[in-house]
VOPAMAR-944411 format. One record per residue: residue number from 1; x, y, z of N, C-alpha, C, O, CB in turn. Coordinates in Angstrom, 1 decimal. Glycine has a CB too. Example, Ala and Ser with C-alpha at 12.3 -4.5 7.8 and 13.67 -1.06 7.14 Angstrom:
REM VOPAMAR-944411
(mikol 1, (13.2, -5.7, 7.8), (12.3, -4.5, 7.8), (13.2, -3.3, 7.8), (14.2, -3.3, 8.5), (11.3, -4.5, 9.0))
(mikol 2, (12.8, -2.2, 7.1), (13.7, -1.1, 7.1), (12.9, 0.0, 7.9), (13.4, 1.1, 8.0), (14.1, -0.6, 5.7))
END
This chain:
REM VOPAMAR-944411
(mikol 1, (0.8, -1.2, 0.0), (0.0, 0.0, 0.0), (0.9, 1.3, 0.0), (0.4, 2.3, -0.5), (-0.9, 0.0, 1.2))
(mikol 2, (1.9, 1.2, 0.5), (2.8, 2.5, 0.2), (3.2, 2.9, -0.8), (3.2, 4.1, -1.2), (3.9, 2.5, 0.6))
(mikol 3, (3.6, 1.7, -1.5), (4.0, 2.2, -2.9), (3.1, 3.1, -3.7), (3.4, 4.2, -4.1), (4.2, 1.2, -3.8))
(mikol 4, (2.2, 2.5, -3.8), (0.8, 3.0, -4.1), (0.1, 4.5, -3.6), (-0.5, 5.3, -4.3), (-0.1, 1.9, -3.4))
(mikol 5, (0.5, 4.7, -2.3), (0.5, 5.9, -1.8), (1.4, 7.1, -2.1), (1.0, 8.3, -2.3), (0.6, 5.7, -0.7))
(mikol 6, (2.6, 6.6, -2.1), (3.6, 7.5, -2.8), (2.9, 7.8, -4.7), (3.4, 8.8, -5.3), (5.6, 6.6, -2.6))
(mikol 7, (2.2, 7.3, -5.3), (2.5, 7.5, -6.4), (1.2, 8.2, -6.0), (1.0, 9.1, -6.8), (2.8, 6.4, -7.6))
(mikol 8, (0.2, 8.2, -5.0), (-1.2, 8.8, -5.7), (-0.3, 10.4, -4.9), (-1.0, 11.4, -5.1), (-3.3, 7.9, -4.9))
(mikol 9, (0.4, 10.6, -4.4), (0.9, 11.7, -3.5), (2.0, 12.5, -4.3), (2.5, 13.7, -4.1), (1.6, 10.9, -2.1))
(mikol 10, (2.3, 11.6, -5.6), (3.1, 12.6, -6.9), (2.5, 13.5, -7.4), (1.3, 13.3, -7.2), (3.5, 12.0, -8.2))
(mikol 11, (2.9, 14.8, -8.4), (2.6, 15.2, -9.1), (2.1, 14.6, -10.8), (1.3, 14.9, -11.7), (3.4, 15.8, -8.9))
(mikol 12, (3.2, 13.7, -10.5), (3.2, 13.1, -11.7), (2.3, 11.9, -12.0), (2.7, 11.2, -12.9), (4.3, 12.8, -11.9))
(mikol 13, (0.9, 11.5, -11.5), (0.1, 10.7, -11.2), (0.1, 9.9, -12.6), (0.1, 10.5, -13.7), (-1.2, 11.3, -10.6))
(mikol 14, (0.2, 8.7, -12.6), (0.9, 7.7, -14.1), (-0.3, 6.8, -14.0), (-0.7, 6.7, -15.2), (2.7, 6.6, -14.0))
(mikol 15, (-1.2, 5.9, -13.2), (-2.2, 5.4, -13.4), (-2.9, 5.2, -12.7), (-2.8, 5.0, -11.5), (-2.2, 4.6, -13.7))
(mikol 16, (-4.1, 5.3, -13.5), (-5.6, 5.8, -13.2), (-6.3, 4.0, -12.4), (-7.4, 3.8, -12.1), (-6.6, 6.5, -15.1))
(mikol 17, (-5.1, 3.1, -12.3), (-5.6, 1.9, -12.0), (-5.6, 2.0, -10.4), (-6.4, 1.5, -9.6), (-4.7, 0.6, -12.8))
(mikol 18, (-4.5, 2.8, -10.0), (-3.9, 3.2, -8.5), (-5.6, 3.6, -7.8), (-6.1, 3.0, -6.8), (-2.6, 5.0, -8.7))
(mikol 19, (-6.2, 4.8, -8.5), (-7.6, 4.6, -7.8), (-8.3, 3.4, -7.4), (-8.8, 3.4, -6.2), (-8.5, 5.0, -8.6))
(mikol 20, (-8.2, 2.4, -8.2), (-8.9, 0.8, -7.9), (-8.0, 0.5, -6.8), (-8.6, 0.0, -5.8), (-8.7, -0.5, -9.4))
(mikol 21, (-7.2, 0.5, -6.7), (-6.2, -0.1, -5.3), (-6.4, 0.9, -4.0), (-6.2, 0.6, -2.8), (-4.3, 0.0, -5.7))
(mikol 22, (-6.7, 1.8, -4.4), (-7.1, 2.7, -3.2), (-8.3, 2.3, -2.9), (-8.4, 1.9, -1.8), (-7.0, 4.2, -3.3))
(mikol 23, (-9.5, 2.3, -3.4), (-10.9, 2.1, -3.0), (-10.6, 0.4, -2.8), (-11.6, -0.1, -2.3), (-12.2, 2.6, -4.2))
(mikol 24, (-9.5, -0.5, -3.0), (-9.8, -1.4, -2.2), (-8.9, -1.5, -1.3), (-9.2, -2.4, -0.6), (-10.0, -2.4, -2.7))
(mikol 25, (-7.7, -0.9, -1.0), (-7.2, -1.1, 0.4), (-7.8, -0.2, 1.6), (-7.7, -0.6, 2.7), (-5.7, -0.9, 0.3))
(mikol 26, (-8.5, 1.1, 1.2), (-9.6, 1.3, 2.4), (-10.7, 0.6, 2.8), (-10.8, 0.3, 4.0), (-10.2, 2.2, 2.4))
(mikol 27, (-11.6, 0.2, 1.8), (-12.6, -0.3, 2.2), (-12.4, -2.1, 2.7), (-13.2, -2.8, 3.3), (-13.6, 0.2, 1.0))
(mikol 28, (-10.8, -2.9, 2.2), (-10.4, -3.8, 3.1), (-10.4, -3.5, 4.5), (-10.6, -4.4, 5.3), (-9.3, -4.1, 2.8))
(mikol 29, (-10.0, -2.1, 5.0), (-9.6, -1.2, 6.3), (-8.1, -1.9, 6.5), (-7.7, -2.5, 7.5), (-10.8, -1.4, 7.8))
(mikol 30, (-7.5, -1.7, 5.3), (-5.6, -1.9, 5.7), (-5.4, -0.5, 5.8), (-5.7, 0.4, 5.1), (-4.4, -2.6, 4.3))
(mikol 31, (-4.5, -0.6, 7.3), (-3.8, 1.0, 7.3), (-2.6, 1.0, 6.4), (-2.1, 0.1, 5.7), (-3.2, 1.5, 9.0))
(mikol 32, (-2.4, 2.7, 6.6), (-1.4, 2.8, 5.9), (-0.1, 3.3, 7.4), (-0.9, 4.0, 8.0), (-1.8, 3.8, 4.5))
(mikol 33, (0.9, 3.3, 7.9), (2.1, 3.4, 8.7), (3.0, 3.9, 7.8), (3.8, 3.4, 7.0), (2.7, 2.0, 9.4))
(mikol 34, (2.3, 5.6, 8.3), (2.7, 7.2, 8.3), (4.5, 7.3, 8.0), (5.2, 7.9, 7.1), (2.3, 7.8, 10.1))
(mikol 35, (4.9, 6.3, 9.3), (6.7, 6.8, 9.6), (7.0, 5.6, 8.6), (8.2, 5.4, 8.7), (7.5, 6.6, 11.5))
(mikol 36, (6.4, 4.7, 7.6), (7.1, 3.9, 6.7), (7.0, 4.7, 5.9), (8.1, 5.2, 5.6), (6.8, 2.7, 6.2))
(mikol 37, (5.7, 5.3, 5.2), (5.6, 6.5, 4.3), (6.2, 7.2, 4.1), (6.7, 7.1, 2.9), (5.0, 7.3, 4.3))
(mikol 38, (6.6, 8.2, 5.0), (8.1, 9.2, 5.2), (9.2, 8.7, 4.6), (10.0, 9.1, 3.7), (8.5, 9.5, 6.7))
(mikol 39, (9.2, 7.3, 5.5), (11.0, 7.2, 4.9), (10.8, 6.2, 3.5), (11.9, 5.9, 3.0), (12.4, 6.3, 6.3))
(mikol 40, (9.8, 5.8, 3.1), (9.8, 5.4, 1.4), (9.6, 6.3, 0.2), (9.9, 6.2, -1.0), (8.8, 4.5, 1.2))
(mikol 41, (8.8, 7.2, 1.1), (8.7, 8.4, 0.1), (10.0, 9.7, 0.0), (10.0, 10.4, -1.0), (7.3, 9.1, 0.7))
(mikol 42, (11.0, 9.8, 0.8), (11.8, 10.5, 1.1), (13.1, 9.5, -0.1), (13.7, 9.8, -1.1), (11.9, 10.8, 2.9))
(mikol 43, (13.0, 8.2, 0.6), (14.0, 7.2, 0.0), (13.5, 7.2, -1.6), (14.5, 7.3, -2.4), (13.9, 5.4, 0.8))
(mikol 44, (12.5, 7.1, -2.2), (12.0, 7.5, -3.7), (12.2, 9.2, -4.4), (12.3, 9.4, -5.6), (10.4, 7.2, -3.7))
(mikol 45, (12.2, 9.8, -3.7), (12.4, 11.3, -4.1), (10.9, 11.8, -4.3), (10.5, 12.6, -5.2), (13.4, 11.6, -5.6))
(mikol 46, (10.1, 11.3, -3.6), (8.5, 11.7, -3.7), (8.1, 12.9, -3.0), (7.2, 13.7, -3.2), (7.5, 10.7, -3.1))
(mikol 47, (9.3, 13.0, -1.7), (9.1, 13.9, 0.0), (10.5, 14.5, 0.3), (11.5, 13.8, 0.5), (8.5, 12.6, 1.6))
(mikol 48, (10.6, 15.6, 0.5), (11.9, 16.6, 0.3), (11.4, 16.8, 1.8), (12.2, 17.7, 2.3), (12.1, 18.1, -1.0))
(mikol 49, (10.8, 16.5, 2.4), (10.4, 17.2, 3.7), (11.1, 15.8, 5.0), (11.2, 14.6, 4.7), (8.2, 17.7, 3.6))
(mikol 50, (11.5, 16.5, 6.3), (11.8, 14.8, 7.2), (10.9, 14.9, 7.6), (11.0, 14.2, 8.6), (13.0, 14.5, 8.4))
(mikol 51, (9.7, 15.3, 7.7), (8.2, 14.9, 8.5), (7.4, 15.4, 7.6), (7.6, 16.2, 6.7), (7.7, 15.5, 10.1))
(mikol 52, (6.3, 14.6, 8.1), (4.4, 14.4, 7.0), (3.4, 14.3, 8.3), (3.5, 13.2, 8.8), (4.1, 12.2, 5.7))
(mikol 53, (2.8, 15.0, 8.9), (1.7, 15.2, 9.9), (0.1, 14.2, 9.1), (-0.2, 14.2, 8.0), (1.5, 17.2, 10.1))
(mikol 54, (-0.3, 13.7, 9.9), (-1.3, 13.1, 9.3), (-2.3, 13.7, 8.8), (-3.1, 13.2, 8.0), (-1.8, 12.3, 9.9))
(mikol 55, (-2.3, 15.2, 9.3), (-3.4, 16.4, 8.4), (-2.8, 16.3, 7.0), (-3.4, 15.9, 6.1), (-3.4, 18.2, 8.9))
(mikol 56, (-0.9, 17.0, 6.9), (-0.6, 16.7, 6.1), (-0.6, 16.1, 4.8), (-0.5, 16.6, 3.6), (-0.4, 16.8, 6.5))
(mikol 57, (-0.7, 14.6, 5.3), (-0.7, 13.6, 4.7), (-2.1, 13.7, 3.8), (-2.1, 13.4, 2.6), (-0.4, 12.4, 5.6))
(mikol 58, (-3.1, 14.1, 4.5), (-4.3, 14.0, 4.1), (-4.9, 14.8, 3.2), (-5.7, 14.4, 2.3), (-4.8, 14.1, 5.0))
(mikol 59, (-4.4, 16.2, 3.4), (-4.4, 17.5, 2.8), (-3.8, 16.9, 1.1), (-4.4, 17.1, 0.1), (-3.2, 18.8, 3.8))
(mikol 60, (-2.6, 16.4, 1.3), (-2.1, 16.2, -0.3), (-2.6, 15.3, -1.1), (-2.4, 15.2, -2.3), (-0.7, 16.0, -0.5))
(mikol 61, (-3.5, 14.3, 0.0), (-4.3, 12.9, -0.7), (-5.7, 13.8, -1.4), (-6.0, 13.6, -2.5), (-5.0, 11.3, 0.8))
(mikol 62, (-6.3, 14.5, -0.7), (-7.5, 15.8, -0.6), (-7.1, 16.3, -2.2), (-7.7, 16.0, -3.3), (-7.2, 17.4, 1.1))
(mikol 63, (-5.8, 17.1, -2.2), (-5.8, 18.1, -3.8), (-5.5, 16.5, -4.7), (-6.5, 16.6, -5.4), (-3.9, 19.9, -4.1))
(mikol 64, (-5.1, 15.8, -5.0), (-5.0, 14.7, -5.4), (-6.0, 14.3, -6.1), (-5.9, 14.0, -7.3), (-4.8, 14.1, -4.6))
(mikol 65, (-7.2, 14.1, -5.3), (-8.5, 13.7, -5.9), (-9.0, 14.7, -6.2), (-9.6, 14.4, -7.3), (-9.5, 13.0, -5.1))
(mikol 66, (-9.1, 16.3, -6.0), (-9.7, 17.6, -7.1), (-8.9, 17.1, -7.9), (-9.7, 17.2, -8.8), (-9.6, 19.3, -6.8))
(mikol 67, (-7.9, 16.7, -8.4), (-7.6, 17.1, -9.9), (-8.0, 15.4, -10.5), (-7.6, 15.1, -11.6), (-5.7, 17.9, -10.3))
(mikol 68, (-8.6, 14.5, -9.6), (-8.6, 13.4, -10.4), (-9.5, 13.8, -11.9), (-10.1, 14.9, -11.8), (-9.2, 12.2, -9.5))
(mikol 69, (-9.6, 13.1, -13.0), (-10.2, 13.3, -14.3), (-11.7, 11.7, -13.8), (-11.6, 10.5, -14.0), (-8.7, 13.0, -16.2))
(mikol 70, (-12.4, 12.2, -13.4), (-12.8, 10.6, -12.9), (-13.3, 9.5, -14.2), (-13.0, 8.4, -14.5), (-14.3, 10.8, -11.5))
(mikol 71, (-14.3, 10.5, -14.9), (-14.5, 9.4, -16.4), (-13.4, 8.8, -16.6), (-13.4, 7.6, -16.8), (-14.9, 10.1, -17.8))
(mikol 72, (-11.6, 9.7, -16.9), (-10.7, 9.0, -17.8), (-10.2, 8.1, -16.5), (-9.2, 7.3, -16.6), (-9.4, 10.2, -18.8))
(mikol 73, (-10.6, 8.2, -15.7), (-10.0, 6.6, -14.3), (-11.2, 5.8, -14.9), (-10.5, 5.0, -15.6), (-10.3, 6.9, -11.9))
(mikol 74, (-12.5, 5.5, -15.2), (-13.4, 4.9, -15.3), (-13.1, 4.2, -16.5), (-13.1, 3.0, -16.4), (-14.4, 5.7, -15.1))
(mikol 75, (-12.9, 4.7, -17.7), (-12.7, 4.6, -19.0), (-11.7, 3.8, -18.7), (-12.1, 2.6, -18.7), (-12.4, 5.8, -20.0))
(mikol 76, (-10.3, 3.9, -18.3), (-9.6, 3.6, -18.1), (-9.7, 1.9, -17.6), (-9.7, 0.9, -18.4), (-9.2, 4.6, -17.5))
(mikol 77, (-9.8, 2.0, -16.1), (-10.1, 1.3, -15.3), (-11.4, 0.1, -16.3), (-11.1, -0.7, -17.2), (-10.6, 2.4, -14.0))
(mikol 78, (-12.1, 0.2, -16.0), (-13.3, -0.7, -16.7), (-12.6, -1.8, -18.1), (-13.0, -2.9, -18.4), (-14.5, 0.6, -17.4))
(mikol 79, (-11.8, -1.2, -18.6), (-11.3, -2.1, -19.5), (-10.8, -3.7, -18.4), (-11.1, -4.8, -18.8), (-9.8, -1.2, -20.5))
(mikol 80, (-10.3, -3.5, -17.4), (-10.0, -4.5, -16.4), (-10.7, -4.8, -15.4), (-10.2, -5.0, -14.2), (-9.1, -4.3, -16.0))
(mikol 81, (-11.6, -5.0, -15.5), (-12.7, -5.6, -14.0), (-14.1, -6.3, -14.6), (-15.0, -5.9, -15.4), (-13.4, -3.8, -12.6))
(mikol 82, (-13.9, -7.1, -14.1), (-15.1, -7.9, -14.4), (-16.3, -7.2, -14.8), (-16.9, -7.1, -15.9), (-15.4, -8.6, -13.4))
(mikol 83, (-16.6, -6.8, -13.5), (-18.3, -6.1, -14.1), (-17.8, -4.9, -13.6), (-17.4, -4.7, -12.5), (-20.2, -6.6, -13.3))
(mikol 84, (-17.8, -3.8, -15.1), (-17.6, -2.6, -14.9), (-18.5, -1.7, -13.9), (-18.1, -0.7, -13.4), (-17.5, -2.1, -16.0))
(mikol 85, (-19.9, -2.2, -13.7), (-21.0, -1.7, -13.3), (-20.5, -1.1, -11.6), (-21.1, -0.3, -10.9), (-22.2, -2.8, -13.5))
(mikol 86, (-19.2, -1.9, -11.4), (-19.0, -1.5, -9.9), (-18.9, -0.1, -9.8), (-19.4, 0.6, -9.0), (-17.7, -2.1, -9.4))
(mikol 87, (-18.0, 0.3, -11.1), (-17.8, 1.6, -10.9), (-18.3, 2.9, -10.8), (-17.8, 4.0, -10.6), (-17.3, 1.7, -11.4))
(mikol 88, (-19.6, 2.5, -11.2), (-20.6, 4.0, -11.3), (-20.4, 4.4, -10.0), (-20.7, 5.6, -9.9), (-22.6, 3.8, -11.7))
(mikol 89, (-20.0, 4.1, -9.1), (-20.0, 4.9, -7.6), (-18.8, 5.7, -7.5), (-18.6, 6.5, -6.7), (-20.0, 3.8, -6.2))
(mikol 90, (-17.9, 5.4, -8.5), (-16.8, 6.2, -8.4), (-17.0, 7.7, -9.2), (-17.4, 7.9, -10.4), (-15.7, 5.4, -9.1))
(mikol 91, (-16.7, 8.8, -8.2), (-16.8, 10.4, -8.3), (-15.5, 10.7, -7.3), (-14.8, 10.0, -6.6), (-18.6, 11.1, -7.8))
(mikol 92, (-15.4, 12.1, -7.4), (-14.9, 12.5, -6.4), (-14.8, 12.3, -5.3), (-13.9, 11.7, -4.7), (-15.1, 13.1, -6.3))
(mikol 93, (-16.4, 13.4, -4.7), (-17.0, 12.6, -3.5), (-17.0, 11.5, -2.9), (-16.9, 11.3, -1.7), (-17.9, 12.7, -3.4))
(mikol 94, (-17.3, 10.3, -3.9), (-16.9, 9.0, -3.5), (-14.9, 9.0, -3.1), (-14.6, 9.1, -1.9), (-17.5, 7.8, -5.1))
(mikol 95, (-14.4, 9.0, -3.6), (-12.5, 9.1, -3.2), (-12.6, 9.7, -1.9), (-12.5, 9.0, -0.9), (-11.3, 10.4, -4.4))
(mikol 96, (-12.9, 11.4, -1.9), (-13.3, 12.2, -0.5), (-13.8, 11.3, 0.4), (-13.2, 10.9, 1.4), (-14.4, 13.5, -0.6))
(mikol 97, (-14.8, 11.0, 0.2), (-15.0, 9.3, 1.6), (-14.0, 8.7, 2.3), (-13.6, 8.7, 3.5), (-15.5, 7.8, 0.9))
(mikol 98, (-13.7, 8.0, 0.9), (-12.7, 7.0, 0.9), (-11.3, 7.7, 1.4), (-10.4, 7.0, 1.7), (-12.7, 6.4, -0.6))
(mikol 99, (-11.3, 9.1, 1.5), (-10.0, 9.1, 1.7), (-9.6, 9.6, 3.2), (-8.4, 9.7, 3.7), (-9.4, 10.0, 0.6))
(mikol 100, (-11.4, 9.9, 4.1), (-11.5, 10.2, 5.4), (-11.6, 8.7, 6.4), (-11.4, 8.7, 7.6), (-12.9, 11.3, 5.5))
(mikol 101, (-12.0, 7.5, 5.5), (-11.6, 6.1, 6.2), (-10.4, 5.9, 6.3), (-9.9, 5.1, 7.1), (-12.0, 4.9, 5.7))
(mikol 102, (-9.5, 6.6, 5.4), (-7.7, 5.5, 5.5), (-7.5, 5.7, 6.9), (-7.5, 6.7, 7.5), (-5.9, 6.3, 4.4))
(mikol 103, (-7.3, 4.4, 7.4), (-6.6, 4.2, 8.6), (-4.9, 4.4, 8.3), (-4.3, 3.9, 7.4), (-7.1, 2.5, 9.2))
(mikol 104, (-4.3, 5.5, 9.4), (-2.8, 5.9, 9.3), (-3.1, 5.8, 10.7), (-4.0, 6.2, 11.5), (-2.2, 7.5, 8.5))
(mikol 105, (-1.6, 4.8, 10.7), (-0.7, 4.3, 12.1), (0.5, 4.9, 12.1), (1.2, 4.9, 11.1), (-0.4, 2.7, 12.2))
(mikol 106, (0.8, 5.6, 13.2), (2.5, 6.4, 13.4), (3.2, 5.1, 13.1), (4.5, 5.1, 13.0), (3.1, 7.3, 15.3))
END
């Protein structure tokens, strides 16, 4: 799940499949462990900073999903999942949910 975290936490966001892994490692309720984050994301060149506060953390997951494109995740995404129909729940608002469950452990 870190890995995964560091990339939805880039600028450079590369796949729209990363949404599907996020709506399922919350709604599994796998945390994510904050102080692994830091130092995988610092060890990748994702985080120039030596600390990430869990507002923090939250705040940059938050502008993340405003700029998601959600049709081109959908478009995207749906070519690979069985019954695309799962996805009509996916919007913004739906991510914004999803992104006030992530369980973060120091």
């Amino acid at each position: 799940m870190i890995a995964n975290f560091r990339n939805w936490l880039v600028f450079n966001f590369r796949l729209q499949w990363d949404w599907f892994d996020f709506e399922w490692y919350v709604r599994k309720g796998c945390s994510m462990n904050l102080s692994h984050f830091i130092v995988r994301a610092k060890q990748s060149g994702h985080l120039k900073a030596d600390s990430l506060t869990d507002e923090e953390f939250r705040n940059l997951l938050e502008k993340r999903i405003k700029a998601l494109d959600v049709a081109e995740a959908v478009k995207d995404v749906s070519r690979f999942v069985k019954d695309s129909n799962a996805l009509k729940i996916w919007s913004k608002d739906y991510f914004h949910d999803l992104a006030r469950h992530i369980q973060i452990t120091a």
